[in-house]
C-alpha positions as CSV (number, residue, x, y, z in Angstrom):
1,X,0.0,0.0,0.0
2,X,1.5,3.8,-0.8
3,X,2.1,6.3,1.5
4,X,-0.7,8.6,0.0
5,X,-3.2,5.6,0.5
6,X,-2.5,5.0,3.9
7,X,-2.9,8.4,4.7
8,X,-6.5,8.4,3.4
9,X,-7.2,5.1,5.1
10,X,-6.6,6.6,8.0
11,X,-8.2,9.9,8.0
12,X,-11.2,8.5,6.4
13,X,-11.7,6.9,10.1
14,X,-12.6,9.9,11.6
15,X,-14.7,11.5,8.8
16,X,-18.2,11.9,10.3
17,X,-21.1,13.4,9.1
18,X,-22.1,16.6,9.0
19,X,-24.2,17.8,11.3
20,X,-26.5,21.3,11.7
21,X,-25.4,24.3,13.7
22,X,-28.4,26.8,13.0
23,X,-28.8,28.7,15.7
24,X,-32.2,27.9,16.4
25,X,-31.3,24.3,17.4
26,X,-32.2,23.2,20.8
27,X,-33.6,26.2,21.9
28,X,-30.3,28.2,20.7
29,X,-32.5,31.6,19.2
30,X,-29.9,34.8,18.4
31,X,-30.6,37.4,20.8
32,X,-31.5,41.3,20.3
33,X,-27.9,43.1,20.9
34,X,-27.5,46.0,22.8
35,X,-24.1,47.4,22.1
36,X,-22.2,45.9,25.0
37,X,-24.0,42.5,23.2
38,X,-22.4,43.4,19.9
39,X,-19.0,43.8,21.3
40,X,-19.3,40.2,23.3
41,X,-20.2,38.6,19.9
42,X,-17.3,40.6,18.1
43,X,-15.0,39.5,20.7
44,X,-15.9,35.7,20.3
45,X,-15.9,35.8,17.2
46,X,-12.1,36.9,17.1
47,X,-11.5,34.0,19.5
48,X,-12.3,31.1,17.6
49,X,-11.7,32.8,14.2
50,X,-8.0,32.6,15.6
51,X,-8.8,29.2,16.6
52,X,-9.8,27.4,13.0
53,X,-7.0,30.0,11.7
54,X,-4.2,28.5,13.6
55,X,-6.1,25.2,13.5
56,X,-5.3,25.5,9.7
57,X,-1.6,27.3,9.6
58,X,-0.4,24.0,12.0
59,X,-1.7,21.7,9.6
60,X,-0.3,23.2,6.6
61,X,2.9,23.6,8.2
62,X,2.9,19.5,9.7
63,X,1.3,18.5,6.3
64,X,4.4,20.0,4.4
65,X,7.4,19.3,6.9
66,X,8.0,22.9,7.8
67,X,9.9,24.2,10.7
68,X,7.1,26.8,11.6
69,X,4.4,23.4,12.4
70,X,5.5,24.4,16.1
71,X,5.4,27.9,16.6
72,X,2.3,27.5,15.4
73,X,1.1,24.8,17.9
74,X,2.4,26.7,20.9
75,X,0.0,29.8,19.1
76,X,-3.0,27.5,18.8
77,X,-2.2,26.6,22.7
78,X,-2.5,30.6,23.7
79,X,-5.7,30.9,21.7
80,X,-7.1,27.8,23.9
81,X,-6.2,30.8,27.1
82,X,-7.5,33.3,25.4
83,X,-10.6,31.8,25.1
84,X,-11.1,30.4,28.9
85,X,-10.3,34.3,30.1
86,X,-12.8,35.6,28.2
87,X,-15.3,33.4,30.0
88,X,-13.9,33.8,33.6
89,X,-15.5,37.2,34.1
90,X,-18.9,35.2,33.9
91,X,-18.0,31.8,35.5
92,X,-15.2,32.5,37.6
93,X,-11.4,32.2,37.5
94,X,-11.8,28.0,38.1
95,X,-14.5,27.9,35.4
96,X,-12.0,29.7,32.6
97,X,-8.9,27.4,33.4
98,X,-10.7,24.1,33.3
99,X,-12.1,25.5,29.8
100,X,-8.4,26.5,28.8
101,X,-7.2,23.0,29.6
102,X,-10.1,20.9,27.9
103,X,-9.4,23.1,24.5
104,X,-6.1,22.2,25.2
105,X,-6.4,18.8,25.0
106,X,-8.6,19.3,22.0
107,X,-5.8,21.2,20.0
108,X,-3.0,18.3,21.2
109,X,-4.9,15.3,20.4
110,X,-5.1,17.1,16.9
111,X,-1.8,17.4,16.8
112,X,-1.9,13.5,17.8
113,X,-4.1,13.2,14.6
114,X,-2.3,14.2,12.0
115,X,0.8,13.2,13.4
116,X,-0.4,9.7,13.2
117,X,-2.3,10.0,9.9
118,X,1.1,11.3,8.3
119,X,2.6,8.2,9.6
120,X,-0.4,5.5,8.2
121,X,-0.1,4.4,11.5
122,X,-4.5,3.6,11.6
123,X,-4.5,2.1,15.3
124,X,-3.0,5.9,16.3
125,X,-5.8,7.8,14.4
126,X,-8.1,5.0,15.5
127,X,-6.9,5.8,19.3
128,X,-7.0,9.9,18.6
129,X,-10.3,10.2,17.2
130,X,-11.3,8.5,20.7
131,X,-10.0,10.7,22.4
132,X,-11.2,13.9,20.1
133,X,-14.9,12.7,20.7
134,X,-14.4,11.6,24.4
135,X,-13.3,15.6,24.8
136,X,-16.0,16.9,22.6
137,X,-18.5,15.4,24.8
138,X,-16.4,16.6,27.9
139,X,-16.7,20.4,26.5
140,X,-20.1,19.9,26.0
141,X,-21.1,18.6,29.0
142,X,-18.7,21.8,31.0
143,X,-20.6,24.2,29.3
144,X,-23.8,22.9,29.1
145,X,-23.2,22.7,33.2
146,X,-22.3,26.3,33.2
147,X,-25.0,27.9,31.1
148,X,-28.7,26.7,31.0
149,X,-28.9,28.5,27.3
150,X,-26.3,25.7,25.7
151,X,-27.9,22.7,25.8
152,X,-25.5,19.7,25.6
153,X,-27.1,18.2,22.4
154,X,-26.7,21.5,20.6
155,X,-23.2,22.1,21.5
156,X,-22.1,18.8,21.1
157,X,-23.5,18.8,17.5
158,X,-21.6,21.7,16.8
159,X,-18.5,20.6,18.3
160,X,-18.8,17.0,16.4
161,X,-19.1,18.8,13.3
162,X,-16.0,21.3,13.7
163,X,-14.2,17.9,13.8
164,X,-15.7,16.7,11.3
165,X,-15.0,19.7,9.0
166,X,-11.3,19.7,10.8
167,X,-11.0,16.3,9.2
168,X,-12.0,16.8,5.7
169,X,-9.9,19.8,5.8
170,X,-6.5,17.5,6.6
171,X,-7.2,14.7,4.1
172,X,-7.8,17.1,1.8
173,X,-4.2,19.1,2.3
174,X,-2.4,15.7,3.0
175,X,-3.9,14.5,-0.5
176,X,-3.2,17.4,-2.3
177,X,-6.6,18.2,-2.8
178,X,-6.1,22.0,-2.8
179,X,-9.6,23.2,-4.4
180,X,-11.4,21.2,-1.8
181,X,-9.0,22.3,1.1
182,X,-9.9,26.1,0.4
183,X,-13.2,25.2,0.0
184,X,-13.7,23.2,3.2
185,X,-12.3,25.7,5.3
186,X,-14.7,28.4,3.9
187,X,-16.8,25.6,5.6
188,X,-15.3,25.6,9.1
189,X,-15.0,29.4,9.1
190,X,-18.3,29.8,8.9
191,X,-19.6,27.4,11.1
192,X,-17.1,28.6,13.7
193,X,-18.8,31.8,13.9
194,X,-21.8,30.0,14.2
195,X,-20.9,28.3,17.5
196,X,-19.4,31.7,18.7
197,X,-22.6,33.5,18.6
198,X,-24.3,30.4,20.7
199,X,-21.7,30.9,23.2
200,X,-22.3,34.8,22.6
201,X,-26.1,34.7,22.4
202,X,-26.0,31.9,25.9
203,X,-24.4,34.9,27.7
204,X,-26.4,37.3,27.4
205,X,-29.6,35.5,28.1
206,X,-28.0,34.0,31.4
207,X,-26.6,37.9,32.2
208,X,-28.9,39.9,30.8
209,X,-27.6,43.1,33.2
210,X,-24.6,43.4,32.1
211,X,-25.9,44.0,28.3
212,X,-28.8,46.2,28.7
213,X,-26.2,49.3,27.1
């Protein structure tokens, strides 16, 4: 078997299907925004734009050899901080660093992913996309613990389909696929925003005093 063929052997086990993230799923409505509202949503939105952004510069850089793959990782690690400080003014200073660390151990068993994928070695993929899901459900079940407005099923859906979209977007760089690499991250851009107004629109409705200017 080639190289090129292991490769898609093994990322083709953790393709999944796609799955929705309208907002409107499981009780997920967009809320009216106030202008402190606005700036919350701008502000996540920054977060995890930098998060499928640097998602995407490690990959390229571990797909193609290059020296930069870790400065890159150790970027995609601070964005995984900057995210659980922007919810510790809500949830507490506990709440933002057990966030930090479950993102990242989402961004390292990534790294696991394509580590092994580049190798062929399929029990390693096999044993990372495990793990990915077992910490998908782990985020999901955190923040639908900290927030009555994200309701587990919702955010698990999203967070199922980022790695699904994640996925597509390494086999298709690792098989040269470039058309369908740009394309699929158009995907995961903007279902990334999707998932950052949830978390957006979830804290406003659970704070609503500290949007009402």
């Amino acid at each position: 078997m080639t190289r090129p063929t292991r490769l898609v052997l093994a990322l083709s086990l953790v393709s999944l299907a796609g799955c929705s993230s309208a907002m409107t799923a499981g009780g997920m409505a967009p809320v009216t925004q106030s202008p402190s509202s606005a700036q919350l949503h701008d502000a996540m939105r920054k977060l995890w734009s930098d998060h499928v952004v640097w998602t995407r510069l490690y990959i390229i850089a571990a797909a193609a050899n290059d020296a930069s793959a870790p400065t890159a990782a150790a970027r995609l690690m601070r964005n995984q901080e900057d995210i659980g400080n922007a919810i510790a003014p809500y949830y507490g200073a506990a709440a933002g660093t057990k966030l930090t660390d479950l993102l990242k151990q989402h961004i390292q068993i990534a790294v696991d992913l394509v580590a092994a994928a580049k190798a062929g070695d399929n029990a390693k993929v096999a044993d990372a996309d495990r793990r990915w899901h077992a910490n998908a459900n782990d985020l999901a079940t955190f923040l639908s613990g900290a927030n009555p407005n994200w309701p587990k099923a919702t955010l698990l859906a999203m967070l199922n389909q980022h790695l699904a979209l994640t996925t597509q977007e390494a086999t298709a760089r690792l098989q040269g696929r470039w058309a369908d690499d740009a394309s699929t991250f158009d995907s995961i851009f903007n279902q990334i925003l999707g998932m950052a107004d949830a978390l957006s629109d979830g804290i406003v409705k659970q704070f609503p005093a500290r949007f009402t200017t």
